[in-house]
C-alpha positions as CSV (number, residue, x, y, z in Angstrom):
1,X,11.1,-6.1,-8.9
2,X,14.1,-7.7,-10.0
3,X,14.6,-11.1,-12.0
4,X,18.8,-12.0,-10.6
5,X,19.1,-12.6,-7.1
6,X,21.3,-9.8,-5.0
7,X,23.9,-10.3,-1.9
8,X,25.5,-7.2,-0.5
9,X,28.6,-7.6,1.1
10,X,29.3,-5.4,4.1
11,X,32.7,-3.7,4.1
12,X,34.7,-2.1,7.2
13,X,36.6,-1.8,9.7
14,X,34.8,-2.8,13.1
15,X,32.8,0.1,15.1
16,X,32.1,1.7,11.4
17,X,28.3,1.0,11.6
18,X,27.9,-1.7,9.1
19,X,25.7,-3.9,11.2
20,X,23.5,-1.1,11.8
21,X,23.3,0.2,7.7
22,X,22.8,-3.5,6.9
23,X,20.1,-3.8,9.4
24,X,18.1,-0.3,8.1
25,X,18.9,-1.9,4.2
26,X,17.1,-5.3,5.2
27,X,14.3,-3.6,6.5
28,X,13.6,-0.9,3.8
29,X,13.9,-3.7,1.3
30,X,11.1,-5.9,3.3
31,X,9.0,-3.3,3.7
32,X,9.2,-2.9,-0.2
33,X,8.0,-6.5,-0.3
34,X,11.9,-7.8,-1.6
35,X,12.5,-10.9,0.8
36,X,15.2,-9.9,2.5
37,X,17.9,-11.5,5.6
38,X,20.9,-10.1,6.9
39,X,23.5,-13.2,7.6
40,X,25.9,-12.0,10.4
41,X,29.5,-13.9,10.7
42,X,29.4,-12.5,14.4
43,X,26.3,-13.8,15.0
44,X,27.7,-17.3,13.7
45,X,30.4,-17.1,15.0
46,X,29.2,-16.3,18.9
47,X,27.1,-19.7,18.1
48,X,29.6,-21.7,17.0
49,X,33.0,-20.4,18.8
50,X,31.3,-18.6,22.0
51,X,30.7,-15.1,22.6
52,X,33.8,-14.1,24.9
53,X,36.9,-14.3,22.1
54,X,39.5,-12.2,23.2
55,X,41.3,-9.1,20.4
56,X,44.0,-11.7,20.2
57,X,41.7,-14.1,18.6
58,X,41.4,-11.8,15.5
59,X,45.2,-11.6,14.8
60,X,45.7,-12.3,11.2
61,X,49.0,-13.6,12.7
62,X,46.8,-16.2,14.7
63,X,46.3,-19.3,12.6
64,X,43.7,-21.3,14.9
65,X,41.6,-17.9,15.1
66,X,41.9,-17.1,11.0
67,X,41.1,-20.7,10.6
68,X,38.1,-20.4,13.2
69,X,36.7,-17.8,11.3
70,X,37.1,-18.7,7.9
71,X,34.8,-22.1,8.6
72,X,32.4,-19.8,10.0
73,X,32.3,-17.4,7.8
74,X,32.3,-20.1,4.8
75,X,28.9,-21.2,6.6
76,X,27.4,-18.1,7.0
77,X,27.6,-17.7,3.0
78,X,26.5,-21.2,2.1
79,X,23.6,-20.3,4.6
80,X,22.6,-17.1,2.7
81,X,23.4,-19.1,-0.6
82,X,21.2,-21.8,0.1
83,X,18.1,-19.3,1.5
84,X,18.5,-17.5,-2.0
85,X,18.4,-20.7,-4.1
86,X,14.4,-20.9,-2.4
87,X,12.7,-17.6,-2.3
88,X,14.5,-15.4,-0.9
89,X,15.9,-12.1,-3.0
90,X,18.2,-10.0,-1.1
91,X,20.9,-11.3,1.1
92,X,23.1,-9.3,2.8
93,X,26.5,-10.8,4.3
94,X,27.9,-8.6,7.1
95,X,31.2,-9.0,7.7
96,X,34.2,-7.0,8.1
97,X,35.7,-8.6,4.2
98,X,38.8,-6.0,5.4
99,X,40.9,-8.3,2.9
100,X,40.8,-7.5,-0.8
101,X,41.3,-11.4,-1.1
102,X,38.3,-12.2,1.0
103,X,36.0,-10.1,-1.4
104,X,37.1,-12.0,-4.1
105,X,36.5,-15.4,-2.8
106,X,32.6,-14.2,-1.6
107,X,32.0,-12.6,-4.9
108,X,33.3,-15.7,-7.0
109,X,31.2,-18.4,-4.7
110,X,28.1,-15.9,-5.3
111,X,28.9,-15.2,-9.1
112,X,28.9,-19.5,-9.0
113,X,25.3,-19.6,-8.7
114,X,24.5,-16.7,-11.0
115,X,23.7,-14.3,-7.7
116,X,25.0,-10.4,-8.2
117,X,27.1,-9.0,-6.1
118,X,27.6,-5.5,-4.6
119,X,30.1,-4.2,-2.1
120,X,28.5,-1.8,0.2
121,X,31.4,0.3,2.5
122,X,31.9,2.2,5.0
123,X,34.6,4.3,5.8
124,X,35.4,6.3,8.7
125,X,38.3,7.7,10.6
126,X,36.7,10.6,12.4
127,X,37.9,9.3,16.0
128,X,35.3,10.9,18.3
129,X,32.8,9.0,16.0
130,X,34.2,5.3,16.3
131,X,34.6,6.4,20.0
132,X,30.9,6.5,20.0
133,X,29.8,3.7,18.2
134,X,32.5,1.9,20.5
135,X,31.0,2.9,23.5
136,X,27.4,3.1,22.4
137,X,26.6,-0.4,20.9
138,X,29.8,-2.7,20.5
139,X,30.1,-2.6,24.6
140,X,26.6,-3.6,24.8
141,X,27.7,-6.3,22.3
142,X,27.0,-10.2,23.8
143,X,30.9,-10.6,23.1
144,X,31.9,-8.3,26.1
145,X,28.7,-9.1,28.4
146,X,29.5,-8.7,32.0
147,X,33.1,-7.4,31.6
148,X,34.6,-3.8,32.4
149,X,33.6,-1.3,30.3
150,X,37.3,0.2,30.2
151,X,38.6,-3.4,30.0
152,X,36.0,-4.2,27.4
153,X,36.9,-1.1,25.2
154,X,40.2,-1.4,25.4
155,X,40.1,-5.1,23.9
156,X,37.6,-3.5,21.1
157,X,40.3,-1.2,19.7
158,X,42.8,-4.0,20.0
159,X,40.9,-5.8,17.7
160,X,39.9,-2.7,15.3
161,X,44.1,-2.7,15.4
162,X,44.5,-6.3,14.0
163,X,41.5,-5.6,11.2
164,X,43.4,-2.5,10.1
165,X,46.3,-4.3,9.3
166,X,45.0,-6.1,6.6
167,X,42.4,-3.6,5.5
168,X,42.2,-2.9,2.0
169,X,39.5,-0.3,0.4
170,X,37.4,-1.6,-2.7
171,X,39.0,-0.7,-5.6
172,X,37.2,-0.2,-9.0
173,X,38.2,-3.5,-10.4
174,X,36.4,-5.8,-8.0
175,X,32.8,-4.6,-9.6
176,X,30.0,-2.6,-8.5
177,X,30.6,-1.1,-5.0
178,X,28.6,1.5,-3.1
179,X,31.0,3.7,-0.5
180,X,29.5,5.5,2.5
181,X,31.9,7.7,3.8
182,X,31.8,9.4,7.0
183,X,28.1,7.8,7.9
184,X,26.7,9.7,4.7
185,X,28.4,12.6,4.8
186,X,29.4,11.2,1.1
187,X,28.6,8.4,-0.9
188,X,30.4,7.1,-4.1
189,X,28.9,4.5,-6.5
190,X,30.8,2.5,-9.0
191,X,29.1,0.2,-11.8
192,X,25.8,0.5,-10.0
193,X,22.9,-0.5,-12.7
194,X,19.3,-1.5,-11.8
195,X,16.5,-0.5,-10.9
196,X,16.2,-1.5,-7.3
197,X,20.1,-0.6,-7.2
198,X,19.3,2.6,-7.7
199,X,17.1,2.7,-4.9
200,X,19.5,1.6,-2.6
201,X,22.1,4.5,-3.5
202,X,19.3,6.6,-3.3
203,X,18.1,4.9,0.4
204,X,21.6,5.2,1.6
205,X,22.3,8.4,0.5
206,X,19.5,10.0,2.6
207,X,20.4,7.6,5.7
208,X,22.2,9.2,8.8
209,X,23.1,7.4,12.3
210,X,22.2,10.9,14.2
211,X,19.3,9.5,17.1
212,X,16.1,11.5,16.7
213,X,12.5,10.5,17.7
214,X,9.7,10.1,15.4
215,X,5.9,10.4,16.4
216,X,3.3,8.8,15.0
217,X,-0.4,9.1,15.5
218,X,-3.8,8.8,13.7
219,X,-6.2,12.2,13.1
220,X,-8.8,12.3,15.7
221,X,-11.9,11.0,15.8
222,X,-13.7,12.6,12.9
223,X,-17.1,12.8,11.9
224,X,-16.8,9.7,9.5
225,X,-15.2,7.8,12.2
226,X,-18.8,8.7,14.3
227,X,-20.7,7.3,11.1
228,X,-18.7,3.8,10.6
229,X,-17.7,6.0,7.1
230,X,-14.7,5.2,5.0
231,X,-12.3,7.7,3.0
232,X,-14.1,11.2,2.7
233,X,-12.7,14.7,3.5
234,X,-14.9,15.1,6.8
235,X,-14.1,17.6,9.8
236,X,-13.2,16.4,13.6
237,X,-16.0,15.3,15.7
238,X,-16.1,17.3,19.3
239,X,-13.7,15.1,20.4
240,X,-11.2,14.8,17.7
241,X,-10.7,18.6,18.4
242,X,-10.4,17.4,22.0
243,X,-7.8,15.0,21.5
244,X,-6.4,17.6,18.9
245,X,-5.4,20.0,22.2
246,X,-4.7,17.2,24.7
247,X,-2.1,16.2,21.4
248,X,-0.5,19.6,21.4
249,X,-0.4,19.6,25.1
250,X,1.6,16.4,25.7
251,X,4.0,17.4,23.1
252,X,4.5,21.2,24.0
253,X,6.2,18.9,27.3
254,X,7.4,16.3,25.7
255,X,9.3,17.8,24.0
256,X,10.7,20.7,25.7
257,X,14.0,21.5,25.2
258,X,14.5,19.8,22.0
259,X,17.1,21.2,19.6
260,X,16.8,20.9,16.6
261,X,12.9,22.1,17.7
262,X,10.5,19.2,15.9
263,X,8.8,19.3,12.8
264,X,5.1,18.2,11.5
265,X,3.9,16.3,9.2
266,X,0.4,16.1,7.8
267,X,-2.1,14.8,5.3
268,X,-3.9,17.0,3.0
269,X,-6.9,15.8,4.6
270,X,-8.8,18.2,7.2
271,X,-8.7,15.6,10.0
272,X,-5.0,15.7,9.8
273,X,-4.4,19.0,9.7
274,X,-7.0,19.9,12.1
275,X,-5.5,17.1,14.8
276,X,-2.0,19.2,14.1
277,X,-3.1,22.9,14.1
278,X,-2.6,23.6,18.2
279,X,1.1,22.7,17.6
280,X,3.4,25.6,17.5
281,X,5.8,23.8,15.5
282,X,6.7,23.9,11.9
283,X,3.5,22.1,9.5
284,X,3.7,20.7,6.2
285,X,0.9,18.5,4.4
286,X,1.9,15.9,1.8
287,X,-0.4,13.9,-0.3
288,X,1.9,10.8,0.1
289,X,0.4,10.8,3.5
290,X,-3.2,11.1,2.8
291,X,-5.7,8.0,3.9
292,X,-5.8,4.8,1.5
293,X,-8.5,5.9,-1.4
294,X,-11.6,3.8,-1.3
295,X,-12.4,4.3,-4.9
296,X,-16.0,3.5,-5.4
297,X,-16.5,2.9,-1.9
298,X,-15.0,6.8,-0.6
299,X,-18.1,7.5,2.3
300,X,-19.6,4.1,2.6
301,X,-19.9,1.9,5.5
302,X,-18.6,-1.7,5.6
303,X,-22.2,-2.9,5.9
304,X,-23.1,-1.6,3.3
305,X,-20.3,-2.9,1.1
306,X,-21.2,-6.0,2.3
307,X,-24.7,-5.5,1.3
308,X,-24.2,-4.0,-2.0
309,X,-21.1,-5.0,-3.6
310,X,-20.4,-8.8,-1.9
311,X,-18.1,-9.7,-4.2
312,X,-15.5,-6.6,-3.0
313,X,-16.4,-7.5,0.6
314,X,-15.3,-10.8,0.1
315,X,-12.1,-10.2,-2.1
316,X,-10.9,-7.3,0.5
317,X,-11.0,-10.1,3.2
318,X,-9.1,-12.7,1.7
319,X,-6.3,-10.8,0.7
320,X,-6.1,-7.4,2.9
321,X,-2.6,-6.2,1.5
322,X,-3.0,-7.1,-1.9
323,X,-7.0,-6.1,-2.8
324,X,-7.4,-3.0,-4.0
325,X,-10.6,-0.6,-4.3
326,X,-13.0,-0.2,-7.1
327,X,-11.1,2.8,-8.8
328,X,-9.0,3.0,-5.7
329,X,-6.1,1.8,-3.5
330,X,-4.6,-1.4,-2.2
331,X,-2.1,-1.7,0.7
332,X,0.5,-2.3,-1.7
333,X,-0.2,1.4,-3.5
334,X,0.0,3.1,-0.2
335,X,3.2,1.3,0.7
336,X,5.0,2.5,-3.0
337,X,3.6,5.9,-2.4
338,X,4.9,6.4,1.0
339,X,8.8,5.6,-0.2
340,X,9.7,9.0,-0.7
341,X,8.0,9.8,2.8
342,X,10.8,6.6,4.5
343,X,13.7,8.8,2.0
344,X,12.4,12.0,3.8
345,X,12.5,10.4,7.4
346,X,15.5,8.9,6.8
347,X,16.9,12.4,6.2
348,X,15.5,14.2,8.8
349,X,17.5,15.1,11.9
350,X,14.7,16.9,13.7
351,X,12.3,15.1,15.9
352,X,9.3,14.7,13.4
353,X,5.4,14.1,14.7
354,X,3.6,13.0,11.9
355,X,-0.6,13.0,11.9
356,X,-1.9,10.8,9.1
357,X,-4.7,7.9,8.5
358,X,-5.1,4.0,9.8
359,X,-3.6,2.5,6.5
360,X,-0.8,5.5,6.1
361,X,0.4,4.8,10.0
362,X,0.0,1.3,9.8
363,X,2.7,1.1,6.6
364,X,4.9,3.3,8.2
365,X,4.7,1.7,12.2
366,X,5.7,-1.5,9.6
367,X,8.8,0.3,8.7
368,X,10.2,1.3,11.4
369,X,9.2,-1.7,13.4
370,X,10.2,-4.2,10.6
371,X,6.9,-6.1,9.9
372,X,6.9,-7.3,6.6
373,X,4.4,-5.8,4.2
374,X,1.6,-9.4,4.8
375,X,1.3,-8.1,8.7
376,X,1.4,-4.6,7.9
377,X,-3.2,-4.5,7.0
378,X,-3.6,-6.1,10.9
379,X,-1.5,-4.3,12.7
380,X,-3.4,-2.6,15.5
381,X,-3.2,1.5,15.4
382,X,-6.5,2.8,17.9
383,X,-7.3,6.3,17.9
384,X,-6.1,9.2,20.4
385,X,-2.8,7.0,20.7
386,X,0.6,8.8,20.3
387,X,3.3,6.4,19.4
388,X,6.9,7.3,20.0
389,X,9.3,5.6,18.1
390,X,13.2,5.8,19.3
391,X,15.4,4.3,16.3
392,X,18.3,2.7,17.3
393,X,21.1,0.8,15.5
394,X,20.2,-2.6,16.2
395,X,16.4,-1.9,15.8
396,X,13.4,0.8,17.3
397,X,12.1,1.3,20.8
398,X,8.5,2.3,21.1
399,X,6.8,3.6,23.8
400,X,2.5,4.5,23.2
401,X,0.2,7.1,25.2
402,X,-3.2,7.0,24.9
403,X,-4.4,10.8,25.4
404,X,-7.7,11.7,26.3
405,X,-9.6,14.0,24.8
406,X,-8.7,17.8,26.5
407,X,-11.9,20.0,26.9
């Protein structure tokens, strides 16, 4: 953890994705336990000014709208100011901050109150690609509800036009900047020092905006599971290995037609592997993604946990996330073990199904979902259920089957 507070500052012209990167950077950093809030201006300034502002409105010519926008956007930072000042750690301000000038005066108000300050931009001129993010979020945008598409699009690059006039790339002497170019085709870093800096290079360099679906499901039932049993290495019950086929079966159509083809993911636990093995797909195990270790308590029952060490019982209920096993795991452990797993996903451009354990599916549903790490122990995950999960740029669709077992 870090001791100074941290505000990223969005950079960009408009349809460059900088909602949806500051978005994905607020949720990794909540997942990692770092309290975390993205500020929008647009968002303030739909609640302040109305929703329907025409391009003309953002004409650095127009003094009412420049005016307009600087009290809003002068609230939005005193907002995210004052929420640091409690207990918050991360802010992120997401904005266009096109103007070299405009940087300045966020970076000195943030400097003020001893908060550091890094620039994260991104540039993009590939046409086809603003196209796209133009057409495939902006127009579904509250600004433009209910208008033409055409109309609405139209207006859109009318106001990318008046943005561009004033736009100015971070230069080295504003401080420490991070530069996404081409939605991670390449990523610069200038003055970026820290430990949970470094992890947000790393984060965004793995990070793409391609849409790809990722499955999630626990093993099947196993023998443990039969026996009220935690941890262990145990086989499949009869139907574990049913739900194992009826797995492969829904997929094998699900899927169909897919390119790239989808890849799995596994445990190095049998139960996992097993539950994956009628896939024709690609397999890979990873110990990141094996069950949370129970320590002492690997192969007992929760009675007799109860019955025999109380004063575990009792601990593990008060504080689920945070309680970790006799020579074992807590919540916590599994969520810093898993990072390199959210990297790896984040990556990925293939569909990916990925077969692990309650706590290991649980932590990474969290993710995607954006439950903060306290919810993250509850959250309900039943067996022979497949959960699809549809990123998208303003958050995830899920959809969940439950399979029954095949014979």
């Amino acid at each position: 953890m870090h001791d100074r507070k941290l505000v990223l500052v969005m950079v960009g012209l408009p349809a460059r994705g900088k909602t949806h990167l500051a978005r994905k950077l607020a949720r990794y950093l909540s997942w990692l336990g770092h309290r975390t809030r993205v500020f929008n201006v647009g968002s303030y300034r739909r609640a302040r000014l109305g929703a329907a502002q025409p391009a003309s409105f953002f004409d650095p010519d127009n003094p009412d709208g420049l005016e307009a926008r600087r009290r809003v956007a002068g609230e939005a930072i005193e907002d995210m100011l004052h929420w640091l000042r409690g207990d918050g750690a991360v802010g992120i301000y997401d904005a266009t901050n096109t103007a070299r000038t405009q940087r300045a005066l966020v970076a000195a108000r943030c400097q003020a109150v001893g908060v550091e300050v890094i620039f994260v931009e991104s540039i993009c001129d590939d046409p086809e690609v603003i196209e796209a993010n133009i057409r495939q979020t902006k127009l579904m945008s509250p600004d433009y509800d209910g208008m033409d598409p055409e109309a609405a699009a139209d207006d859109f690059r009318a106001r990318i036009a008046h943005y561009q006039r004033v736009y100015e790339p971070v230069a080295d002497d504003e401080g420490s900047y991070v530069k996404l170019i081409d939605l991670g085709e390449k990523l610069v870093a200038h003055r970026v020092e820290g430990h949970l800096q470094s992890r947000l290079v790393s984060f965004l360099l793995n990070t793409h905006a391609s849409q790809r679906v990722v499955w999630l499901t626990r093993h099947g039932e196993s023998l443990y599971n039969l026996a009220g049993r935690i941890g262990g290495n145990p086989d499949l019950s009869t139907r574990g290995e049913g739900y194992a086929r009826a797995l492969a079966r829904f997929l094998e159509k699900r899927a169909e037609g897919d390119d790239p083809t989808p890849v799995v993911w596994t445990s190095t636990l049998k139960r996992s592997i097993q539950t994956a093995r009628h896939t024709a797909w690609d397999k890979f195990s990873l110990r990141a993604l094996d069950e949370i270790h129970a320590g002492s308590c690997e192969g007992m029952t929760y009675q007799e946990i109860e019955k025999q060490m109380p004063d575990e019982y009792q601990a593990r209920a008060r504080d689920k996330l945070r309680y970790r096993y006799p020579r074992g795991e807590s919540y916590e452990d599994v969520i810093q073990r898993l990072e390199p797993v959210i990297i790896d996903l984040e990556r990925q451009v293939r569909p990916v199904l990925l077969v692990g354990h309650n706590a290991v599916v649980r932590a990474l549903y969290a993710y995607f979902m954006n439950w903060p790490p306290e919810v993250c122990p509850h959250l309900d995950v039943p067996l022979h259920t497949l959960i699809e999960l549809s990123p998208t740029a303003y958050g995830c669709e899920e959809r969940r089957f439950a399979l029954e077992p095949a014979p």
